[in-house]
ChimeraX commands (.cxc) that place a marker at each C-alpha (Angstrom):
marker #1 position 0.00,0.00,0.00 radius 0.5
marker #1 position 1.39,3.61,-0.49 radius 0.5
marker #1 position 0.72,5.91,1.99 radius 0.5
marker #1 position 0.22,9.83,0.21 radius 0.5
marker #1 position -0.48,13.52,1.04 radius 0.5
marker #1 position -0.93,16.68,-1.26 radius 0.5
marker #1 position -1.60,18.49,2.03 radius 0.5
marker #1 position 1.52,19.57,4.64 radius 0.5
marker #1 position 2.42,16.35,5.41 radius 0.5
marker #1 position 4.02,15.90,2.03 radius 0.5
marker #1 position 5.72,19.03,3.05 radius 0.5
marker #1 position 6.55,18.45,6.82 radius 0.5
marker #1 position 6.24,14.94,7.33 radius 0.5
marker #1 position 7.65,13.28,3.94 radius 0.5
marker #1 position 9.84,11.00,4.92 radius 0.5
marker #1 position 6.94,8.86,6.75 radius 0.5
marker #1 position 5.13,8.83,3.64 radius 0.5
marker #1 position 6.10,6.02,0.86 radius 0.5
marker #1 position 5.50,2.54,-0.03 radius 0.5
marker #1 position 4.48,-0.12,2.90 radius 0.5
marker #1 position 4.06,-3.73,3.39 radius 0.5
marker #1 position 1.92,-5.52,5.67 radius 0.5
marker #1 position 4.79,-7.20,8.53 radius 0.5
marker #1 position 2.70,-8.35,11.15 radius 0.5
marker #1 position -0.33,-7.40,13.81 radius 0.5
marker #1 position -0.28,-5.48,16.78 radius 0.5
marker #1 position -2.89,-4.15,19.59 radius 0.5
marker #1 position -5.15,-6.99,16.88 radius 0.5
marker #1 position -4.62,-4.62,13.55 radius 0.5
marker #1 position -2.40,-4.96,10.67 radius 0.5
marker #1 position 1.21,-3.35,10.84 radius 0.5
marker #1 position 3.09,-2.34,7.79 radius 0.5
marker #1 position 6.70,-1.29,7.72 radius 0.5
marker #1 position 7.97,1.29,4.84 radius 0.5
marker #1 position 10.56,-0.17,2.14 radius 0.5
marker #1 position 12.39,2.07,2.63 radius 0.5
marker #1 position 16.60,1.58,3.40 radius 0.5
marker #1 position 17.11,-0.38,6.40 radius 0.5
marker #1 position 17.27,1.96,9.14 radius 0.5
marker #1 position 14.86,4.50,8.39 radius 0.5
marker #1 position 11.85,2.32,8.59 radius 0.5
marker #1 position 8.82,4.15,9.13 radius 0.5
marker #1 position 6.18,1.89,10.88 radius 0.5
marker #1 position 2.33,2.29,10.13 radius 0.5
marker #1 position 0.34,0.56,13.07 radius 0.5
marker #1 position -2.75,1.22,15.71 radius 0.5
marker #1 position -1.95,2.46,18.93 radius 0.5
marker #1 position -4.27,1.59,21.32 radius 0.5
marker #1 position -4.70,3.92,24.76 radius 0.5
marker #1 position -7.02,3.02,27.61 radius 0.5
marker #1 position -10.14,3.04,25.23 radius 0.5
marker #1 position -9.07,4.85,22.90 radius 0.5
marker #1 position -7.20,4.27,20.11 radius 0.5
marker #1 position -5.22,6.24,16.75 radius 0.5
marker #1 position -3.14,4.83,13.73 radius 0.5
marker #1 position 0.20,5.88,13.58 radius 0.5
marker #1 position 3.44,6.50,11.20 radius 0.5
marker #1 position 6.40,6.55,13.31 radius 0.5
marker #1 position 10.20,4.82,13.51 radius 0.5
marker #1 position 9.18,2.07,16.91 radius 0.5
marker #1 position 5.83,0.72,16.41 radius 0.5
marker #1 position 3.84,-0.04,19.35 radius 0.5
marker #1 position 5.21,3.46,20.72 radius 0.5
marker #1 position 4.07,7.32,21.16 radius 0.5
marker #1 position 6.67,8.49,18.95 radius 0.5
marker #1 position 5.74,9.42,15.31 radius 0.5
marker #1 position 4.58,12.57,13.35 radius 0.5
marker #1 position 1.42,11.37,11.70 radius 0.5
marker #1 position -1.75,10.52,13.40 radius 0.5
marker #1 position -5.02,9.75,13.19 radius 0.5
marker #1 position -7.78,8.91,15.45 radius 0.5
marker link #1:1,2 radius 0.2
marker link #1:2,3 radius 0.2
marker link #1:3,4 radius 0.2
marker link #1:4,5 radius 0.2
marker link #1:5,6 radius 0.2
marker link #1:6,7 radius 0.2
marker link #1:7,8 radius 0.2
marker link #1:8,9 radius 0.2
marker link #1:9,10 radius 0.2
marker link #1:10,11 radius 0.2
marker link #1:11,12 radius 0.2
marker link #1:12,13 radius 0.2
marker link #1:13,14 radius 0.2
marker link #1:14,15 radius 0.2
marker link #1:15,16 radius 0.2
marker link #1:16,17 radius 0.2
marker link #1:17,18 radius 0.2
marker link #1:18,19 radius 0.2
marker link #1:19,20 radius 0.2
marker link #1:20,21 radius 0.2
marker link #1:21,22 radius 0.2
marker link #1:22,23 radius 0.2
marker link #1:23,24 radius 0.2
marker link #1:24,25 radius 0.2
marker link #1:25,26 radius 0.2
marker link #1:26,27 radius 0.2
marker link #1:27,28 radius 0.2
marker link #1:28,29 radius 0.2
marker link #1:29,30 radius 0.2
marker link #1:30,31 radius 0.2
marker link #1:31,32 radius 0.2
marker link #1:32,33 radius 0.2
marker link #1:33,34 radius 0.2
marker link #1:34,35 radius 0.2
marker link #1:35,36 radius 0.2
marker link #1:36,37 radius 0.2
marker link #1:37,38 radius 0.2
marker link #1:38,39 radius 0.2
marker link #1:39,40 radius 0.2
marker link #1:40,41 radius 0.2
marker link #1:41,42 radius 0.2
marker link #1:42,43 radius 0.2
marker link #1:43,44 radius 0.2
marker link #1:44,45 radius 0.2
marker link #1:45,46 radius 0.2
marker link #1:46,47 radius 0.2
marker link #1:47,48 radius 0.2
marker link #1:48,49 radius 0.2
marker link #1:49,50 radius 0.2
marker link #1:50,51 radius 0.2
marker link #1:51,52 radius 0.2
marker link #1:52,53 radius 0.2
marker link #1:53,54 radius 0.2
marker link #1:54,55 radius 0.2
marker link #1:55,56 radius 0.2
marker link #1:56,57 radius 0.2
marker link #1:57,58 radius 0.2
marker link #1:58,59 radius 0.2
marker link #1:59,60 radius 0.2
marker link #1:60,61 radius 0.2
marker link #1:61,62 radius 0.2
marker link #1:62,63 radius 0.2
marker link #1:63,64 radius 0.2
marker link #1:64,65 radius 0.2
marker link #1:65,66 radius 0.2
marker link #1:66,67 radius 0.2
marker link #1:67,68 radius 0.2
marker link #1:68,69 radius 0.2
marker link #1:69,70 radius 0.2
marker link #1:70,71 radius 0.2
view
């Protein structure tokens, strides 16, 4: 799947966008990891949060620490 913006993330927040594959599950969702060079993989995956819950881009998935969110 490719994850895309026109908006400011294209501008701010490029290098989490790109090209992922599906690597695994967490919190019972799919996880997919960006192709990108090993190292600088970007990690799209749910976060969940007492009852709450947002998907994520960020470089440790699983973790609070990413620049693109959505609830």
């Amino acid at each position: 799947m490719e994850l895309q913006s026109s908006g400011e993330a294209s501008v701010h927040q490029s290098n989490r966008l790109g090209v992922f594959a599906l690597t695994g599950i967490l919190n019972d969702r799919p996880k997919y990891t960006s192709l990108k060079e090993e190292g600088q993989d970007e990690h799209l995956f749910y976060l969940r949060s007492r009852n709450k819950g947002l998907w994520m881009v960020g470089p440790s998935a699983g973790e609070f620490n990413g620049g693109l969110a959505h609830r």
